[in-house]
DSSP file (Angstrom, degrees, kcal/mol; ACC not computed):
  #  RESIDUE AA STRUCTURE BP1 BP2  ACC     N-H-->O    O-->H-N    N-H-->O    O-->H-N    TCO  KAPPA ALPHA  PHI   PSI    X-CA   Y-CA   Z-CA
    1    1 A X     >        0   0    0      0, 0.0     4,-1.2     0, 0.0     5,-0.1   0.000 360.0 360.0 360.0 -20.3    1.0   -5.9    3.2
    2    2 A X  H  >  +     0   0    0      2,-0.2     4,-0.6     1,-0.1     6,-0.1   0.709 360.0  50.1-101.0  -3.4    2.8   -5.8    5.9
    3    3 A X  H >4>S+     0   0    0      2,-0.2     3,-1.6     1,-0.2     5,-1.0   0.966 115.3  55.5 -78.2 -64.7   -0.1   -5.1    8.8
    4    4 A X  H >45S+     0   0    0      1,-0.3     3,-0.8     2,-0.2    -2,-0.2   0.599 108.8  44.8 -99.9 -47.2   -1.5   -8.1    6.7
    5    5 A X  H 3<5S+     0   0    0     -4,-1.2    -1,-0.3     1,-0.2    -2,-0.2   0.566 112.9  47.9 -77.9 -27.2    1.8  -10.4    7.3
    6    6 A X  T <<5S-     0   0    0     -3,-1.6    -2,-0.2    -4,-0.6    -1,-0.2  -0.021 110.6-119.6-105.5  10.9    2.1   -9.8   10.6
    7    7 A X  T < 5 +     0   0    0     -3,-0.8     2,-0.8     1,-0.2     3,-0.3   0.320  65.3 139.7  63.1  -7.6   -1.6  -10.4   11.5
    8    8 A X      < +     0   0    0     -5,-1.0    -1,-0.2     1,-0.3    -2,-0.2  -0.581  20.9 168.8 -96.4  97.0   -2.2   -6.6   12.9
    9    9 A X     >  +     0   0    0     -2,-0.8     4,-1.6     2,-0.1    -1,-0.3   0.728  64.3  65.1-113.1 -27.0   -5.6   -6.4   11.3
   10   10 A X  H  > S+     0   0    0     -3,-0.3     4,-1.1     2,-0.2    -2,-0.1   0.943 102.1  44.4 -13.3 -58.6   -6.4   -3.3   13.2
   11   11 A X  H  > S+     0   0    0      2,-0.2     4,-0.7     1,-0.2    -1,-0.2   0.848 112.5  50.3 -90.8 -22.2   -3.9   -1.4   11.6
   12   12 A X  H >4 S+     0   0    0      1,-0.2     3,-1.5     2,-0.2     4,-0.3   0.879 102.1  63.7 -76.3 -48.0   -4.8   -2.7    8.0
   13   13 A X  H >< S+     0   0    0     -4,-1.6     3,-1.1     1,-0.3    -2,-0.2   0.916  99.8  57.2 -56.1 -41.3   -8.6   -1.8    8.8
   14   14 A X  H 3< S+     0   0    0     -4,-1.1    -1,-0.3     1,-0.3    -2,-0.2   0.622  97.8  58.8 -84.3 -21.1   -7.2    2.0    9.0
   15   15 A X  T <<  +     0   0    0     -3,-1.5     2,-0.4    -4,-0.7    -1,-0.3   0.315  69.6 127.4 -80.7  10.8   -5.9    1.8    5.5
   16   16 A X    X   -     0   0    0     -3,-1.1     3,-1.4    -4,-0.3    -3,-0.0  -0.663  58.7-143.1 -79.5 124.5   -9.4    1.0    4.2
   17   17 A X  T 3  S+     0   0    0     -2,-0.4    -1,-0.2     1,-0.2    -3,-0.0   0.846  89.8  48.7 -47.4 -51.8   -9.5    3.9    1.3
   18   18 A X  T 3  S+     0   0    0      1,-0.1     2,-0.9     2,-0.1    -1,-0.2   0.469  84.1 133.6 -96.9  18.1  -13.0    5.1    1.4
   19   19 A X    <   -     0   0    0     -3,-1.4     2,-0.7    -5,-0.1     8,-0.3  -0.644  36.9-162.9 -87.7 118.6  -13.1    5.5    5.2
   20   20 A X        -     0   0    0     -2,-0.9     2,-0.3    83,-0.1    -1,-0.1  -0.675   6.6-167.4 -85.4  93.1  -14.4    8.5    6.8
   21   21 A X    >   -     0   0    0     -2,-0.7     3,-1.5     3,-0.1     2,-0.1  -0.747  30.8-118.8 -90.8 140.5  -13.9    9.6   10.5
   22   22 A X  T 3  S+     0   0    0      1,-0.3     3,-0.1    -2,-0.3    -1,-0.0  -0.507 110.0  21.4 -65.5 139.4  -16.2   12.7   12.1
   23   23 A X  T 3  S+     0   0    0     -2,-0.1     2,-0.3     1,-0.1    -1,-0.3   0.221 110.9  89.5  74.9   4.0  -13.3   15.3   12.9
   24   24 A X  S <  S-     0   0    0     -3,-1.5     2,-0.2     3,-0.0    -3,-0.1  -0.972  75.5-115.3-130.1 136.3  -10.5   13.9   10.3
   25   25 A X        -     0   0    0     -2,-0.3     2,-0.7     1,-0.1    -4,-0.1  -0.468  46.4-106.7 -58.9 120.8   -9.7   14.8    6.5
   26   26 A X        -     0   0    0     -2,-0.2    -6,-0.1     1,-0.1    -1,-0.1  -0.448  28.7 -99.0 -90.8 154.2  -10.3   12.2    4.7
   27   27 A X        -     0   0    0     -2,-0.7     2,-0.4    -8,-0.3    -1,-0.1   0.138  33.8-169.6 -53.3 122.4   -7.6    9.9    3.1
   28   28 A X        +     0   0    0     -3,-0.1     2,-0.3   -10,-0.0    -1,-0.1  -0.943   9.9 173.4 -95.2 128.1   -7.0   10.7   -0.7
   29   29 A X        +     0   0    0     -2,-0.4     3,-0.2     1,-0.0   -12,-0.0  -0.886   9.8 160.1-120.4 122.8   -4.9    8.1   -2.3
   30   30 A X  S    S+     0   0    0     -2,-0.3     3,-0.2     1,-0.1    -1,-0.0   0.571  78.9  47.7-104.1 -24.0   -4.9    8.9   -6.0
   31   31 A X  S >  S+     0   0    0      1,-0.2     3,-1.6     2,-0.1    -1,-0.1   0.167  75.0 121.1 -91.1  17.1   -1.7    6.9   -6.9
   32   32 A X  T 3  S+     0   0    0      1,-0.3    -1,-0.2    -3,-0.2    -2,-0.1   0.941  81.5  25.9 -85.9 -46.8   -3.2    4.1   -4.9
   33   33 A X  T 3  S+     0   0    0     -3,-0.2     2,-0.4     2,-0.0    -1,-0.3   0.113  94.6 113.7-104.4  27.0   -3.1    1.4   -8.3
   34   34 A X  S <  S-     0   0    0     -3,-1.6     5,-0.1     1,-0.1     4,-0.1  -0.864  78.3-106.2 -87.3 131.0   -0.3    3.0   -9.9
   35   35 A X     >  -     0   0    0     -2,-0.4     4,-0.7     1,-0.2    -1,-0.1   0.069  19.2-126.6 -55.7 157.5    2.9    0.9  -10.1
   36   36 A X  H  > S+     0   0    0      1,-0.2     4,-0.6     2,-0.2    -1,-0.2   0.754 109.4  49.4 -73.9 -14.1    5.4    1.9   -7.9
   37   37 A X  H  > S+     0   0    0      1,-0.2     4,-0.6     2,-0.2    -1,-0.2   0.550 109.9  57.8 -96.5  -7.6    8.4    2.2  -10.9
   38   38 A X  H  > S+     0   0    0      1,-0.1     4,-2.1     2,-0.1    -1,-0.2   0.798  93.0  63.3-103.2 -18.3    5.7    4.3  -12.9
   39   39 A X  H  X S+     0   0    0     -4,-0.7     4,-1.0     2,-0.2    -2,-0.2   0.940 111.1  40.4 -66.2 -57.6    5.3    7.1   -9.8
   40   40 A X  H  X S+     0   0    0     -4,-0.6     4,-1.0     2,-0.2    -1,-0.2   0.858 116.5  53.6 -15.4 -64.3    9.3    8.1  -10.5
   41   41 A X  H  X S+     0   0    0     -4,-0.6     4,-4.5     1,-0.3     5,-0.2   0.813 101.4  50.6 -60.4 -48.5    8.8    7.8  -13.9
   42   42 A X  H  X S+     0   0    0     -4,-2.1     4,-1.7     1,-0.2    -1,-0.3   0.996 109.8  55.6 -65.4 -52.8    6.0   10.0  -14.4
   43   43 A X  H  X>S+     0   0    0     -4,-1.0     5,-2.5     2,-0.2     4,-1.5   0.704 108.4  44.3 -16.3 -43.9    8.0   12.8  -12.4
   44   44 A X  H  <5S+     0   0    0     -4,-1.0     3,-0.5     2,-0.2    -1,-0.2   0.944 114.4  50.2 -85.4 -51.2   11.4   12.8  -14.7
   45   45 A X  H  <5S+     0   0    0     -4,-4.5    -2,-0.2     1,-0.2    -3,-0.1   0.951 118.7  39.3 -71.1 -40.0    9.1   12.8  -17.9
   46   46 A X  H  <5S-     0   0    0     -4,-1.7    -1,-0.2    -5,-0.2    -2,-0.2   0.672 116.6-121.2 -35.5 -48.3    7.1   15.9  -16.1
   47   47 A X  T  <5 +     0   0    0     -4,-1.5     2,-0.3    -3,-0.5    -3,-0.2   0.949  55.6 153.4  71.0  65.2   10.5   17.4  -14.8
   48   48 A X      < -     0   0    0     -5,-2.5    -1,-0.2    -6,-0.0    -2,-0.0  -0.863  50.1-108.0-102.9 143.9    9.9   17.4  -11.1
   49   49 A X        -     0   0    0     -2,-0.3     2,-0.3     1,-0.1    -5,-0.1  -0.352  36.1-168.7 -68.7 139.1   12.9   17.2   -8.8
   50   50 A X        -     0   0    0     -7,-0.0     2,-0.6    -6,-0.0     3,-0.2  -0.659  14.3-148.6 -88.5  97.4   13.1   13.8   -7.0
   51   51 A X        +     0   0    0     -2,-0.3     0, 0.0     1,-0.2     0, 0.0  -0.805  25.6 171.6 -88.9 125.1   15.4   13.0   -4.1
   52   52 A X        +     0   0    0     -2,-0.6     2,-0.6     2,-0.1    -1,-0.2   0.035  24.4 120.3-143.2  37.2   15.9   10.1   -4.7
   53   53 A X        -     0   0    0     -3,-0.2     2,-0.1     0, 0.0     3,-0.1  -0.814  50.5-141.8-103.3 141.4   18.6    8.9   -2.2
   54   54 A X        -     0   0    0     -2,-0.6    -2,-0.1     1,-0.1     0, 0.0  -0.607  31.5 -90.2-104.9 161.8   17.5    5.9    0.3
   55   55 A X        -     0   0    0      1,-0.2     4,-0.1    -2,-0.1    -1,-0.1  -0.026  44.7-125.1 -66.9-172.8   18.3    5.3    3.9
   56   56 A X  S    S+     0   0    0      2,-0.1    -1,-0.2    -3,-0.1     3,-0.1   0.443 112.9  44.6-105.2 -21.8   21.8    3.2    3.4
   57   57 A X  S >> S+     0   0    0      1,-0.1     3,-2.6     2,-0.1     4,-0.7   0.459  80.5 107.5-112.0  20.0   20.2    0.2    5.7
   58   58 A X  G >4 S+     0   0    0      1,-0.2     3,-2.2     2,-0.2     6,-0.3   0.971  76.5  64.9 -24.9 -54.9   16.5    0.4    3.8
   59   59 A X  G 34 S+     0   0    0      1,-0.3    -1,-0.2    -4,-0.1    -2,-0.1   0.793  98.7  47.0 -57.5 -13.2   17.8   -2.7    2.5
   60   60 A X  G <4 S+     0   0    0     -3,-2.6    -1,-0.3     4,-0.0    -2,-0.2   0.677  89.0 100.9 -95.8  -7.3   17.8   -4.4    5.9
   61   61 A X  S <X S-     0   0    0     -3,-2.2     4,-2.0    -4,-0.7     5,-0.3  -0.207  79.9-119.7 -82.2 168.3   14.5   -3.5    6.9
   62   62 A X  H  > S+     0   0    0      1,-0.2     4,-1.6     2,-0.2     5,-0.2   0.869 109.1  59.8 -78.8 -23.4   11.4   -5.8    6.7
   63   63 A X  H  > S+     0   0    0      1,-0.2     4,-2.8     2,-0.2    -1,-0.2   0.987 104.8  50.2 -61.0 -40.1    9.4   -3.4    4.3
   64   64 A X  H  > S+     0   0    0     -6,-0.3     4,-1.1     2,-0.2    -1,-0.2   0.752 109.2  49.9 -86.8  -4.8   12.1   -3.7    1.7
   65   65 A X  H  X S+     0   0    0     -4,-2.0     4,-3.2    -3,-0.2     5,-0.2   0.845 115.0  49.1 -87.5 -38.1   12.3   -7.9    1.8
   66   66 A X  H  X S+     0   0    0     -4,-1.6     4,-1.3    -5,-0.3     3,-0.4   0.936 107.6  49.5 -60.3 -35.9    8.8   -7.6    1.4
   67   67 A X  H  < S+     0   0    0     -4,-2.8     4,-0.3     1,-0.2    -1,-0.2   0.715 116.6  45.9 -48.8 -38.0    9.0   -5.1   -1.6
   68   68 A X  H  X S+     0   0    0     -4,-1.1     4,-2.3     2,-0.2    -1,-0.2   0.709 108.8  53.7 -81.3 -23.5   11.4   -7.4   -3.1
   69   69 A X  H  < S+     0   0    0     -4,-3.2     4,-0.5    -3,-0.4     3,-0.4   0.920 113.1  41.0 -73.7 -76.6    9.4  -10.5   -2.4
   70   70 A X  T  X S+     0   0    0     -4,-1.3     4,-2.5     1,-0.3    -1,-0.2   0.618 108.7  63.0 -42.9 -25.2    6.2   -9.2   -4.0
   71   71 A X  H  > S+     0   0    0     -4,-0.3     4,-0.8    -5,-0.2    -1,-0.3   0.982 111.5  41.9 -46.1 -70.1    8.7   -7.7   -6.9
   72   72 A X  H >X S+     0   0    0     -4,-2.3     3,-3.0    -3,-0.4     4,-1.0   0.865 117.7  43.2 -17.8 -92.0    9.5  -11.6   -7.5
   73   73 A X  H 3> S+     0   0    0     -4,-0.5     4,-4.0     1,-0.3    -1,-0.2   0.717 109.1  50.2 -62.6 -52.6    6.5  -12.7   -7.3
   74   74 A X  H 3< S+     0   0    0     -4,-2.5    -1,-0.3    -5,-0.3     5,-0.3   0.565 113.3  57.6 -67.9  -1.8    4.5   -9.9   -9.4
   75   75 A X  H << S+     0   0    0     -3,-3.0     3,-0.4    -4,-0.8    -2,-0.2   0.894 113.9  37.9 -48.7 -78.0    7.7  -11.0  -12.1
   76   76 A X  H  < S+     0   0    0     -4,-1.0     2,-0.4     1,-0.3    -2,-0.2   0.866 128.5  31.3 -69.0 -47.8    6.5  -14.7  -12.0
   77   77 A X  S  < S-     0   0    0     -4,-4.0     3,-0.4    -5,-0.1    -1,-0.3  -0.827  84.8-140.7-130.6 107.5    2.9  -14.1  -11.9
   78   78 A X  S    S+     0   0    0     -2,-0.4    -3,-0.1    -3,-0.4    -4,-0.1  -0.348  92.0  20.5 -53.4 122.9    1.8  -10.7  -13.9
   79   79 A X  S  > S+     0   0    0     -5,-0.3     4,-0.6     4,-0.0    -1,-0.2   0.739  76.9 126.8  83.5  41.6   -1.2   -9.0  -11.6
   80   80 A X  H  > S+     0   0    0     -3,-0.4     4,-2.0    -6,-0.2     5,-0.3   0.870  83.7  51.2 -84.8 -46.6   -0.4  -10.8   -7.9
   81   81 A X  H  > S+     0   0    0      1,-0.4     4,-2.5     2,-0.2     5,-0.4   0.936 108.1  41.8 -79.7 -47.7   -0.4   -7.1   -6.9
   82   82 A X  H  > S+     0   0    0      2,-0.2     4,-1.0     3,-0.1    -1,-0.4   0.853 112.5  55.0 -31.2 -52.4   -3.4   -6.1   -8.2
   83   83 A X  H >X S+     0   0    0     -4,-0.6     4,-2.3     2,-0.2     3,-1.8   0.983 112.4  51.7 -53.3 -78.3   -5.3   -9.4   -7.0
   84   84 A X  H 3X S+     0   0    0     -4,-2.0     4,-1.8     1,-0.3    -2,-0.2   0.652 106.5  43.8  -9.6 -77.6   -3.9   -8.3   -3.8
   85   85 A X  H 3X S+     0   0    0     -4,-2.5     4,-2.2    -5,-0.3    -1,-0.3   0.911 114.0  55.9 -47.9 -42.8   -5.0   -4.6   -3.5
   86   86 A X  H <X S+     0   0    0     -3,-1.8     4,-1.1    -4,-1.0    -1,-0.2   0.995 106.0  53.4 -61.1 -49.9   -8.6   -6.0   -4.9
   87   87 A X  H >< S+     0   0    0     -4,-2.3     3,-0.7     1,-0.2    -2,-0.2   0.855 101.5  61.3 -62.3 -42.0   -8.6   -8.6   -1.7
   88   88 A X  H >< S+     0   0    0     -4,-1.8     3,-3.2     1,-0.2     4,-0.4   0.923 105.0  45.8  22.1 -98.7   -8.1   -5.9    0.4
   89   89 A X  H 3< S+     0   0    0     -4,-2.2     4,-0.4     1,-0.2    -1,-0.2   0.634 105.2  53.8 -45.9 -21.6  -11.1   -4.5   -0.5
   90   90 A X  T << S+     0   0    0     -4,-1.1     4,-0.4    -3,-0.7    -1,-0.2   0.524 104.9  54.2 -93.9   7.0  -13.1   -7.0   -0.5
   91   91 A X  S <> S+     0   0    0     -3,-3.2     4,-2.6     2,-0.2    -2,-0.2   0.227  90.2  84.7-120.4  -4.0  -12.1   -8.0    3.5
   92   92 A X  H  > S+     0   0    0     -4,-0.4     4,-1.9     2,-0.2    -2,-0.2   0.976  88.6  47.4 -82.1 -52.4  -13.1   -4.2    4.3
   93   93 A X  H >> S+     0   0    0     -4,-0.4     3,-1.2     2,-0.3     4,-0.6   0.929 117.7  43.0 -28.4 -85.0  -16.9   -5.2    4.6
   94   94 A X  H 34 S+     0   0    0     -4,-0.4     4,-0.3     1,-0.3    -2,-0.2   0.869 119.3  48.8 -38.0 -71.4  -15.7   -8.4    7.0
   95   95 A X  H >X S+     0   0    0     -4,-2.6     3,-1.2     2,-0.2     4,-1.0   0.798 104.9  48.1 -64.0 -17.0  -13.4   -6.0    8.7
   96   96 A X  H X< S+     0   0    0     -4,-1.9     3,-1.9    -3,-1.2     2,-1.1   0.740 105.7  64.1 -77.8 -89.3  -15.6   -2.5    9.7
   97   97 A X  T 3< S+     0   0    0     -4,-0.6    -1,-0.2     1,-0.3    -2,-0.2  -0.013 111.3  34.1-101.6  -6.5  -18.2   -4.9   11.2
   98   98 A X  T <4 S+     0   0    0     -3,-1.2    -1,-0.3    -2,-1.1    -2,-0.2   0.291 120.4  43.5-130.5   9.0  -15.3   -6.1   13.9
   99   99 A X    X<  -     0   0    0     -3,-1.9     3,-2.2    -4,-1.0     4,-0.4  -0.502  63.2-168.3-167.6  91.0  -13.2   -2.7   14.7
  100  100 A X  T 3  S+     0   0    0      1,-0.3    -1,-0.1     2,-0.2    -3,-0.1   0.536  80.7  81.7 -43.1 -24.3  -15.9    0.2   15.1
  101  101 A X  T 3  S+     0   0    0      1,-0.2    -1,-0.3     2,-0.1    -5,-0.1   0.951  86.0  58.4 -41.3 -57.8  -12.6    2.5   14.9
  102  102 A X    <         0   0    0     -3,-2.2    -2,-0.2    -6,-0.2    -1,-0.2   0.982 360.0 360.0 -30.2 -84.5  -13.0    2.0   11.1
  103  103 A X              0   0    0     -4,-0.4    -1,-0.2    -7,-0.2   -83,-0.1   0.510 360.0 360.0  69.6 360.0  -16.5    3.5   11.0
């Protein structure tokens, strides 16, 4: 979201899930449409240790006003984040056809 906010669609085309470079492993995200409060969650019921202490200025940084905005938002309208991740996907076509990096 934040490649996405900041116009750097180059670096969002490298987050495309199912892309596959000759010489590089390719990216597994298995947690990829699991909520972020449910990732924790699953851990404690499972009874794996967590570190779970945050930098002390995380709050200042631009990742965590976005995290909060999109908290809000996905509050006010149930599945914004979902939509999201889906639109994503559907702009990966548009984008490999204009940054061959992708491939």
């Amino acid at each position: 979201m934040m490649n996405y906010l900041r116009g750097d669609i180059g670096r969002l085309a490298r987050f495309i899930p199912s892309r596959v470079q000759k010489g590089f492993v390719p990216r597994v995200k298995p947690l990829r449409e699991i909520p972020e409060r449910e990732v924790p969650l699953y851990g404690v019921i499972k009874g794996l240790y967590m570190d779970s202490r945050e930098c002390p200025y995380a709050h200042l940084s631009l990742r965590s006003h976005i995290r909060d905005m999109l908290n809000e938002f996905e509050n006010k309208h149930p599945g914004t984040k979902y939509s999201i991740v889906r639109g994503s996907e559907k702009l990966s076509d548009v984008i490999k056809g204009s940054y061959p990096q992708v491939g």
